[in-house]
N, CA and C atoms as a LAMMPS dump frame, in Angstrom:
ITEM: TIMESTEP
0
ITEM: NUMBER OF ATOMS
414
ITEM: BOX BOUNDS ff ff ff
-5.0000000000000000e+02 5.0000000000000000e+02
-5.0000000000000000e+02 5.0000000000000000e+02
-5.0000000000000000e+02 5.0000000000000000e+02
ITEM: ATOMS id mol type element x y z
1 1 1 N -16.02 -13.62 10.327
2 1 2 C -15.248 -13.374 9.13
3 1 3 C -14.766 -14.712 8.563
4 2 1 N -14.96 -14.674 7.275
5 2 2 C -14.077 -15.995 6.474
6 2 3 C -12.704 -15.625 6.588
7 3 1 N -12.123 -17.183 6.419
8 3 2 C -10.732 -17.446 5.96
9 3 3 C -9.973 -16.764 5.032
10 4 1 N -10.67 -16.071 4.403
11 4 2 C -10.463 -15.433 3.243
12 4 3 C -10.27 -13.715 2.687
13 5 1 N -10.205 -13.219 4.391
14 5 2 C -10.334 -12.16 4.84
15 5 3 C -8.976 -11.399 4.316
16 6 1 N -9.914 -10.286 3.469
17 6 2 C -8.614 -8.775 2.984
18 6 3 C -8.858 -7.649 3.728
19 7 1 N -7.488 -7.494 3.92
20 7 2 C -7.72 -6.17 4.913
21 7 3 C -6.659 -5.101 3.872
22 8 1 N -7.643 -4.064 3.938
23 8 2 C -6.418 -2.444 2.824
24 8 3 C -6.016 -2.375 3.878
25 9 1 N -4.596 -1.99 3.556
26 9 2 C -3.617 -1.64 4.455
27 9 3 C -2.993 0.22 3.627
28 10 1 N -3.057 1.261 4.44
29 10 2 C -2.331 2.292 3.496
30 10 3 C -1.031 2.215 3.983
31 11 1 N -0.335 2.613 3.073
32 11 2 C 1.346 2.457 2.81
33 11 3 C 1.215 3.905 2.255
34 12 1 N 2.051 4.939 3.669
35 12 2 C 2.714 6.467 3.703
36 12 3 C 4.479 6.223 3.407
37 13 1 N 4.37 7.285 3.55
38 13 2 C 6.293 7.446 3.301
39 13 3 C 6.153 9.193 4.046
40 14 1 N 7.17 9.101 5.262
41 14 2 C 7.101 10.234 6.143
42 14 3 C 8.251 10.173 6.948
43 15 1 N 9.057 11.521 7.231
44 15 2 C 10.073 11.537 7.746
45 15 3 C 11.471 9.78 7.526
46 16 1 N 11.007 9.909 5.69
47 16 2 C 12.545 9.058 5.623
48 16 3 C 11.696 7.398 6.676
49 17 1 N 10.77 6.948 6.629
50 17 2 C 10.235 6.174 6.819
51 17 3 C 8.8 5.755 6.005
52 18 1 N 8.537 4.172 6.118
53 18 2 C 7.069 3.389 5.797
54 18 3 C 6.661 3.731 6.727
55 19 1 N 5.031 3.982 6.439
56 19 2 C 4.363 4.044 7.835
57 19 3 C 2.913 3.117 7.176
58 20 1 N 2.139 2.427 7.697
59 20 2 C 1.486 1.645 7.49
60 20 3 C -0.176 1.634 8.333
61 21 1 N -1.393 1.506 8.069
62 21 2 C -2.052 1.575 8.891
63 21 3 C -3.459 0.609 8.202
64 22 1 N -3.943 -0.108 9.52
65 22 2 C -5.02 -0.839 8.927
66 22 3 C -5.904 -0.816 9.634
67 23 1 N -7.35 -0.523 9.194
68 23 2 C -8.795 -0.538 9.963
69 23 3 C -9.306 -1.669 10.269
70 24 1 N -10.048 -2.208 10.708
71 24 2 C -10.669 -3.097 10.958
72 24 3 C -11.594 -3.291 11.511
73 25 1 N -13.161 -4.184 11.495
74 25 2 C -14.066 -3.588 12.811
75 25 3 C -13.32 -3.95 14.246
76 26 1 N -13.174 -3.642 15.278
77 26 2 C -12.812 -3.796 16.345
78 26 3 C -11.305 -3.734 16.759
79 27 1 N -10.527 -3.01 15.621
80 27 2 C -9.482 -2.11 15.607
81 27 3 C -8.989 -1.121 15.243
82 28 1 N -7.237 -0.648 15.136
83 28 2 C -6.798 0.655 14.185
84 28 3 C -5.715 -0.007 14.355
85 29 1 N -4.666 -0.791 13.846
86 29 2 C -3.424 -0.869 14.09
87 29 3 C -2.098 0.196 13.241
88 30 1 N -1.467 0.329 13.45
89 30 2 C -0.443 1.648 12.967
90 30 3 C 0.747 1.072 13.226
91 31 1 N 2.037 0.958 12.271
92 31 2 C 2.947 0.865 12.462
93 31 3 C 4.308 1.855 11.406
94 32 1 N 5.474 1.5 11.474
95 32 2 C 6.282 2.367 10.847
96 32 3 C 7.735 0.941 10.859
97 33 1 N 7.96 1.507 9.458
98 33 2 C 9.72 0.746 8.874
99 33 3 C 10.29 1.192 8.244
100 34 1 N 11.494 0.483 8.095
101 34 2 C 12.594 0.944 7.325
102 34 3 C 11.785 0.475 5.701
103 35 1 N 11.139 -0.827 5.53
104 35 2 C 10.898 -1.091 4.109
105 35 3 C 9.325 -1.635 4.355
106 36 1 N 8.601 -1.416 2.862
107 36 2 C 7.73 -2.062 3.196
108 36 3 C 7.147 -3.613 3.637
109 37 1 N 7.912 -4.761 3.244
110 37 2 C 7.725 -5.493 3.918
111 37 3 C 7.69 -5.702 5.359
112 38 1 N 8.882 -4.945 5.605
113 38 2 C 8.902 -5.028 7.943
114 38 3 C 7.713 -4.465 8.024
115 39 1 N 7.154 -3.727 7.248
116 39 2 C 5.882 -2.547 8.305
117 39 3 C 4.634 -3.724 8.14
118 40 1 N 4.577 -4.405 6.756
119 40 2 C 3.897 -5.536 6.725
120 40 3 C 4.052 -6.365 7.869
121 41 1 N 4.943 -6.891 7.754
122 41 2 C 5.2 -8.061 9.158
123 41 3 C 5.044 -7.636 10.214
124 42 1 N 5.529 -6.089 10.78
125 42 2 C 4.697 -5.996 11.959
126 42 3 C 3.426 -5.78 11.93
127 43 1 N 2.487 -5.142 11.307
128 43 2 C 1.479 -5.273 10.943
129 43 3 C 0.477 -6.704 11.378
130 44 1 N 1.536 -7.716 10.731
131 44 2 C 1.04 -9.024 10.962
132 44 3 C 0.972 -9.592 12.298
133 45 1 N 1.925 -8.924 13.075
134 45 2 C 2.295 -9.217 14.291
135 45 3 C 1.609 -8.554 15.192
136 46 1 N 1.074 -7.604 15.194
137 46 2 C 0.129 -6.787 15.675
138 46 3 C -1.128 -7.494 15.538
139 47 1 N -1.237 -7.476 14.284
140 47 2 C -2.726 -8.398 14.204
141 47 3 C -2.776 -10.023 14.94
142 48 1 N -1.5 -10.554 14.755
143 48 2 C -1.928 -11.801 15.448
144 48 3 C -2.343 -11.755 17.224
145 49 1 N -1.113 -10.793 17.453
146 49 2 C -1.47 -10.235 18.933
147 49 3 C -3.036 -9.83 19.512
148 50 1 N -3.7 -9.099 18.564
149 50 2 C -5.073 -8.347 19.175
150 50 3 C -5.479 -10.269 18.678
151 51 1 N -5.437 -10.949 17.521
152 51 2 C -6.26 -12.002 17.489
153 51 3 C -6.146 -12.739 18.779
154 52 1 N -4.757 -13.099 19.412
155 52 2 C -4.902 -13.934 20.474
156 52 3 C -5.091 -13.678 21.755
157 53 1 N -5.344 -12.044 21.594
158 53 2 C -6.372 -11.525 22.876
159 53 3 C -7.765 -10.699 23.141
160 54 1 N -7.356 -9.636 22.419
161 54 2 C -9.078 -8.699 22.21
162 54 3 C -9.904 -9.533 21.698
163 55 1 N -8.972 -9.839 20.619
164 55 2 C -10.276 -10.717 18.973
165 55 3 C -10.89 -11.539 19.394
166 56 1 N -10.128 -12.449 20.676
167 56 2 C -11.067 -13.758 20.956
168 56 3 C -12.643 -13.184 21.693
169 57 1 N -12.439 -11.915 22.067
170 57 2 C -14.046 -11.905 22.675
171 57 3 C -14.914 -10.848 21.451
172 58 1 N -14.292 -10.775 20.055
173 58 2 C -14.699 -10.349 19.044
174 58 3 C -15.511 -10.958 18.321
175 59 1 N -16.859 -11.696 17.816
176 59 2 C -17.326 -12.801 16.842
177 59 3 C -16.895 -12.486 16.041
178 60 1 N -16.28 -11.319 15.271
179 60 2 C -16.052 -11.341 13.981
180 60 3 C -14.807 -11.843 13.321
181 61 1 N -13.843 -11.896 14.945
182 61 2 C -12.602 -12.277 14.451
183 61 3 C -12.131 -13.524 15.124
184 62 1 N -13.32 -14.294 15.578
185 62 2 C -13.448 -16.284 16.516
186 62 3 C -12.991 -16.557 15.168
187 63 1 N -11.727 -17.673 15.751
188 63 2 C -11.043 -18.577 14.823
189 63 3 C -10.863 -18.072 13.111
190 64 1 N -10.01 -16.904 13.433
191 64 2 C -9.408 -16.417 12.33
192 64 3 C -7.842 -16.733 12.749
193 65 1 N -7.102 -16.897 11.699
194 65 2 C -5.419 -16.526 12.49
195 65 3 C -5.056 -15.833 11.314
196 66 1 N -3.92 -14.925 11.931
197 66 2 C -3.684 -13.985 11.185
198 66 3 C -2.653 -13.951 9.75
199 67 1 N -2.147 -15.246 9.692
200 67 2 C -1.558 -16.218 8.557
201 67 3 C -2.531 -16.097 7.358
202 68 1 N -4.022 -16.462 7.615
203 68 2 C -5.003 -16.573 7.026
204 68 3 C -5.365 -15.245 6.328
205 69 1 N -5.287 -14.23 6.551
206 69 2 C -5.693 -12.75 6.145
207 69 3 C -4.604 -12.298 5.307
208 70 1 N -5.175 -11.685 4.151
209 70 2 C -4.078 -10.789 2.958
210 70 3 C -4.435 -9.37 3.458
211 71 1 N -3.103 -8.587 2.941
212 71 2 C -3.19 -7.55 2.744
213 71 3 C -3.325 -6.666 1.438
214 72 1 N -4.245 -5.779 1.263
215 72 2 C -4.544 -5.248 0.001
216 72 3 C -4.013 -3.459 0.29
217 73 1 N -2.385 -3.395 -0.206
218 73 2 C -1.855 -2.109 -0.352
219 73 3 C -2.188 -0.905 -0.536
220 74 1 N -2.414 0.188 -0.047
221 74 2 C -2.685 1.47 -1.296
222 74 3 C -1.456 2.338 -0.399
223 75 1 N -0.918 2.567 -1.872
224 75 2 C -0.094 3.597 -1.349
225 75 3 C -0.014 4.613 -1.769
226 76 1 N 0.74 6.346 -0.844
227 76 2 C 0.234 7.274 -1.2
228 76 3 C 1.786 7.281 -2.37
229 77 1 N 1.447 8.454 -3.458
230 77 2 C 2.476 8.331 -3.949
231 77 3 C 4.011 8.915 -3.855
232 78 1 N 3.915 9.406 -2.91
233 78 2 C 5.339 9.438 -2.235
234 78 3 C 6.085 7.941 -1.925
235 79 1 N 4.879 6.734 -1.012
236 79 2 C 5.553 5.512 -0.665
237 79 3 C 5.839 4.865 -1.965
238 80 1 N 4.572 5.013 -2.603
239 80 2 C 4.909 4.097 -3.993
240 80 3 C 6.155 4.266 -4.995
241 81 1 N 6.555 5.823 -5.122
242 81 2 C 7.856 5.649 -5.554
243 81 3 C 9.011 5.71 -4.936
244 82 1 N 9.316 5.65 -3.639
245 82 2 C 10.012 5.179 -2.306
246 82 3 C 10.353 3.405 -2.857
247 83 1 N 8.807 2.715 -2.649
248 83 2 C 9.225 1.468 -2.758
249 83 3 C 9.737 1.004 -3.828
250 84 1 N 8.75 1.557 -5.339
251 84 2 C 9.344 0.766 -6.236
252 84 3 C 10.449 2.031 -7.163
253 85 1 N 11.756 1.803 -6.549
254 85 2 C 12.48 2.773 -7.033
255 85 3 C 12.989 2.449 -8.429
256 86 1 N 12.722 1.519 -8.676
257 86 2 C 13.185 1.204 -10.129
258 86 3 C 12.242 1.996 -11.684
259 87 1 N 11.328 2.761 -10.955
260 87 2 C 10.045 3.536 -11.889
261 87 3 C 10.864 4.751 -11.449
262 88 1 N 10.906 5.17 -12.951
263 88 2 C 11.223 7.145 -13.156
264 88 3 C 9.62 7.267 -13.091
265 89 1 N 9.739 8.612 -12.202
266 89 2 C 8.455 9.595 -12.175
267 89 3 C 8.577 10.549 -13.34
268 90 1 N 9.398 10.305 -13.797
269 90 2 C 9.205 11.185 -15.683
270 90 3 C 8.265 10.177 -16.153
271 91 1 N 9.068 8.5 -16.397
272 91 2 C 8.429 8.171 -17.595
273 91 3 C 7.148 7.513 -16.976
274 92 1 N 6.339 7.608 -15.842
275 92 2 C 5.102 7.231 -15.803
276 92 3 C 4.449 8.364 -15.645
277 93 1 N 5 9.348 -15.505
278 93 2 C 4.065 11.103 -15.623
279 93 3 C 3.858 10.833 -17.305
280 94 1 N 4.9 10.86 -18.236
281 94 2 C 4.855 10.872 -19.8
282 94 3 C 3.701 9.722 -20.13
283 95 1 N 3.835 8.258 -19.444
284 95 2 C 2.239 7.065 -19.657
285 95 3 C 0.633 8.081 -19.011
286 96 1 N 1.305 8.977 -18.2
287 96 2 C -0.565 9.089 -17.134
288 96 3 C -0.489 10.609 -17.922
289 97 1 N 0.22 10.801 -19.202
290 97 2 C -0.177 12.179 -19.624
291 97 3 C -0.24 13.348 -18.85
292 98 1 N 0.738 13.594 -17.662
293 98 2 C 0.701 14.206 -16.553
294 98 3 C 2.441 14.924 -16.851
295 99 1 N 2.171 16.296 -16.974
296 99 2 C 3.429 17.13 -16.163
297 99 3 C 4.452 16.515 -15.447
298 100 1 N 5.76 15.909 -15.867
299 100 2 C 6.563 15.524 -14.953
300 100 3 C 6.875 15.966 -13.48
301 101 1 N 7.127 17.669 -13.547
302 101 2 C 7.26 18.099 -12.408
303 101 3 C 5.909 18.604 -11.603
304 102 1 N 4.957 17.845 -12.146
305 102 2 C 3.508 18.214 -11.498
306 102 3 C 3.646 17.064 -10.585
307 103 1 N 3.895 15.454 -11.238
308 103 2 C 3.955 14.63 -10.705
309 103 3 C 4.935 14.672 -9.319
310 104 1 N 6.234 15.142 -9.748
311 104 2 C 7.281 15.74 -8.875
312 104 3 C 6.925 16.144 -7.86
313 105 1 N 5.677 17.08 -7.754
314 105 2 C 5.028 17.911 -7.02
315 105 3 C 4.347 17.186 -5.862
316 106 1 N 3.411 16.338 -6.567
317 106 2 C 2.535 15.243 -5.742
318 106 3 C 3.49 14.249 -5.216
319 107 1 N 4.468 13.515 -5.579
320 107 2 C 4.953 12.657 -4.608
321 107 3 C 5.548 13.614 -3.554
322 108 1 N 6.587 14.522 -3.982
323 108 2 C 7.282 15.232 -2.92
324 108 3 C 6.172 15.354 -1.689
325 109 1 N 4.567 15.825 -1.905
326 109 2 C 3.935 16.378 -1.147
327 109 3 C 3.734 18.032 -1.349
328 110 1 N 4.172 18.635 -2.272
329 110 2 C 3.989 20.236 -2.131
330 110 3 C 2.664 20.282 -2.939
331 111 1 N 2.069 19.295 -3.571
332 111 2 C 0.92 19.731 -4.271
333 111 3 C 0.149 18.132 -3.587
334 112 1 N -0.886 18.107 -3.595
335 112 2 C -2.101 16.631 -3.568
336 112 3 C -2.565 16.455 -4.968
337 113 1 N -2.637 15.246 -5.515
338 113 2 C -3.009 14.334 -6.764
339 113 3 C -4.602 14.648 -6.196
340 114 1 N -5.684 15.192 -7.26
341 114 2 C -6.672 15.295 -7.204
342 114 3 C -7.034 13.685 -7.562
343 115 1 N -8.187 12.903 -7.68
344 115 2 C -8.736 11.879 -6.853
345 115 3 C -8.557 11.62 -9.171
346 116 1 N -8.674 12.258 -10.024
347 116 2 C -8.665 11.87 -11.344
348 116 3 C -7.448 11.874 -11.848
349 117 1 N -6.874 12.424 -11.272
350 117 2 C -4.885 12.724 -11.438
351 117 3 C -4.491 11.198 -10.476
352 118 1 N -4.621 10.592 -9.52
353 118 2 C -4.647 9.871 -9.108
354 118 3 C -4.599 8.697 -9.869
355 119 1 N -5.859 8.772 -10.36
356 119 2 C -6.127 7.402 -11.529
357 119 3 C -5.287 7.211 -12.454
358 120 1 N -5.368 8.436 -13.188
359 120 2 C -4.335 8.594 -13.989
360 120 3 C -2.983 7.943 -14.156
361 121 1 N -2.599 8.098 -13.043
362 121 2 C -1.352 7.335 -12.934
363 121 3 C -1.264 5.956 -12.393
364 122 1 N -2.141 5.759 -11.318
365 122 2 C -2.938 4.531 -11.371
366 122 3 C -2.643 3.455 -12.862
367 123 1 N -3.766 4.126 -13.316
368 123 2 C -3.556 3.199 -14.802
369 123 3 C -2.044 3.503 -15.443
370 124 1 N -1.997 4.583 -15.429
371 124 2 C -0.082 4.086 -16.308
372 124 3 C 0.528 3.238 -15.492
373 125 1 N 0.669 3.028 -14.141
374 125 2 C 1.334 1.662 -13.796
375 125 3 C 0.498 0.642 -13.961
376 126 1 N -0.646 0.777 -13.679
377 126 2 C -1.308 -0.754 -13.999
378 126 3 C -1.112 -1.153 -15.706
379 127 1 N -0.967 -0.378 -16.755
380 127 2 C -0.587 -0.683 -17.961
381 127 3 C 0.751 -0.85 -18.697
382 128 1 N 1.836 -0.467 -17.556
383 128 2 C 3.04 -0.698 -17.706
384 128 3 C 3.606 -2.428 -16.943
385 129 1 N 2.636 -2.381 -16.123
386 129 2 C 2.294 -3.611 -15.745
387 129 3 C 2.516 -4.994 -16.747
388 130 1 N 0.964 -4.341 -16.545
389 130 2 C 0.345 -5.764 -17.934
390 130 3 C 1.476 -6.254 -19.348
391 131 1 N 1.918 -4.762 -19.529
392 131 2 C 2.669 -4.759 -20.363
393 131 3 C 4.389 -5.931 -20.535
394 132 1 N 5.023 -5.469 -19.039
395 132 2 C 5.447 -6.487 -18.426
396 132 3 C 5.071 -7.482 -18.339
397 133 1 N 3.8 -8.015 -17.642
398 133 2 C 3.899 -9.311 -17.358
399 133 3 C 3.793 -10.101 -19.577
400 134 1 N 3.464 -9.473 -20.284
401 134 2 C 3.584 -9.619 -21.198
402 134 3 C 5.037 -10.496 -21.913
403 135 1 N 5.981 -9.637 -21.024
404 135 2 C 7.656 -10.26 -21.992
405 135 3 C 8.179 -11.346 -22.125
406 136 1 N 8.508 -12.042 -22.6
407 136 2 C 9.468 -12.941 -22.886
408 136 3 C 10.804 -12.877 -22.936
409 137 1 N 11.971 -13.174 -22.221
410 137 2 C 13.149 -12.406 -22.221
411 137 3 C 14.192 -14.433 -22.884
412 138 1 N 15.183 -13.868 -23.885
413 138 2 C 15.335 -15.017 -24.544
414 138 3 C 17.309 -14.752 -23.681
């Protein structure tokens, strides 16, 4: 593996906790926090651990350190509006053209975001985004 190595990491939200989990060839690591960064850092800590013992008889993971590796998020949307609590699930249901209390539905968990309902909202944060990084504040 290059230096340059991304690993998806999924980011849950379950029993009033982060829960975190990452694949890898020649692992599964799983952890749980109070926020998402700790579940990150242990995460990291986990990974440096298997690097400075399993991994070394791994070729894929000789002279990687785990400093070196990003993590690439997906979260389900229960964590995502857990973490970023500063987003109403009204007004990005009203951007993804989606039922407020449908949305309601899918984070709570009493309904699943079909895989196009998903996107959906997907893009209203990724365009509320852009939109942001857009401002100028005087």
């Amino acid at each position: 593996m290059q230096a340059s190595t991304i690993l998806p990491v999924r980011i849950d939200w379950e029993e009033h906790k982060f829960g975190a989990q990452v694949k890898a060839p020649g692992f599964l690591l799983t952890t749980q926090g109070e926020t998402v960064p700790g579940v990150l850092e242990n995460l990291r800590n986990l990974l440096a651990d298997y690097l400075a013992h399993e991994g070394k008889s791994n070729p894929e993971w000789q002279n990687i350190k785990a400093e070196e590796i990003r993590f690439e998020c997906e979260y389900d949307l229960a964590a995502f509006f857990e973490h970023f609590k500063e987003l109403k699930i009204s007004a990005i249901a009203a951007r993804a053209g989606i039922n407020p209390n449908l949305l309601q539905q899918y984070v709570s968990g009493n309904k699943r975001a079909s895989e196009s309902q998903a996107k959906k909202i997907q893009a209203a944060v990724h365009l509320l985004a852009n939109e942001l990084k857009q401002i100028a504040l005087s």
